[in-house]
N, C-alpha and C positions, 0 to 999 in steps of 0.2 A: 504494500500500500504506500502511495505516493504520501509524505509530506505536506503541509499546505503553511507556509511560514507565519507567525504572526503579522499581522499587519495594524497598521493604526492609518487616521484618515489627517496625520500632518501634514505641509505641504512637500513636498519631494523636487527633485529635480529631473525629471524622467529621462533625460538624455544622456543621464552618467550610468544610469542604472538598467540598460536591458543587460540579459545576462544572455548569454550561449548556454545552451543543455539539451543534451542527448533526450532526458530525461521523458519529456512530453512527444516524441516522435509519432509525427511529422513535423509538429514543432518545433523548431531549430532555436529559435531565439525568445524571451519572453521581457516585460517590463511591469512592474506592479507601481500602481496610482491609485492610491488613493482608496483602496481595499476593490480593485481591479485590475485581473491579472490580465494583459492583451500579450496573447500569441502568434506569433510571426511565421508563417510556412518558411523553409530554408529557399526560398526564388524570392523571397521580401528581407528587402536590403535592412540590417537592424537599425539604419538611421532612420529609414521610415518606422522603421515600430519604435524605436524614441519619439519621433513627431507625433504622430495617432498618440503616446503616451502627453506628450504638452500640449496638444488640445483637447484632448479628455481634461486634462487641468486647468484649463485655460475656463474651461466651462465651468469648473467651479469654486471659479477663484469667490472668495466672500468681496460683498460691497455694504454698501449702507440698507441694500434693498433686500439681503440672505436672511433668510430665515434659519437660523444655524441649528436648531432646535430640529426640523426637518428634515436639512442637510445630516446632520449629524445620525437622525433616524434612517438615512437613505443608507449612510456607509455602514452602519450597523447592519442593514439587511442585506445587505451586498457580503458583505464579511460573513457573516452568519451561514449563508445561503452559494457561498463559494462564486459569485456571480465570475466571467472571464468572456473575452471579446477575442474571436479568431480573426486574424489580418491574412488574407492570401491574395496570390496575384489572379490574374483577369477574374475572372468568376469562378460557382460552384460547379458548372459541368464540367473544368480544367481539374479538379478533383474526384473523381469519382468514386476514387476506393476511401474515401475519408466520410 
């Protein structure tokens, strides 16, 4: 059984943080934001999965207008519930056996 690392919903800097791993194959590369873990097919360049990781964040940056109270209940069910976003190149029929 895989692991699933603690996460917390700080802000991060996702561009330092994708990692290379065998681990999730076909999955070559992964990046966690924000208690979201986005997977990268090994034909998706990991600077692109750092990017998809900084605008997932980007999205939820707090302002005057965040309801943090909600925010905060979103990352908790995301965390809880193992929520994760696959990035692949062209589309799903270029994957078939996934």
């Amino acid at each position: 059984m895989v692991s699933v690392p603690d996460l917390d919903s700080s802000p991060v800097k996702s561009e330092s943080l994708v990692v290379g791993d065998e681990c999730y194959a076909p999955f070559t590369t992964y990046v966690d934001v924000k208690n979201l873990r986005i997977f990268g097919l090994e034909e998706v360049d990991p600077t692109f999965v750092g990017n998809v990781g900084k605008a997932y964040e980007a999205m939820f940056e707090s302002t005057s207008l965040t309801d943090s109270g909600m925010q905060d209940d979103l990352y908790a069910g995301m965390k809880q519930r193992y929520v994760f976003q696959r990035v692949g190149y062209i589309g799903p029929e270029y994957y078939d056996e996934i």
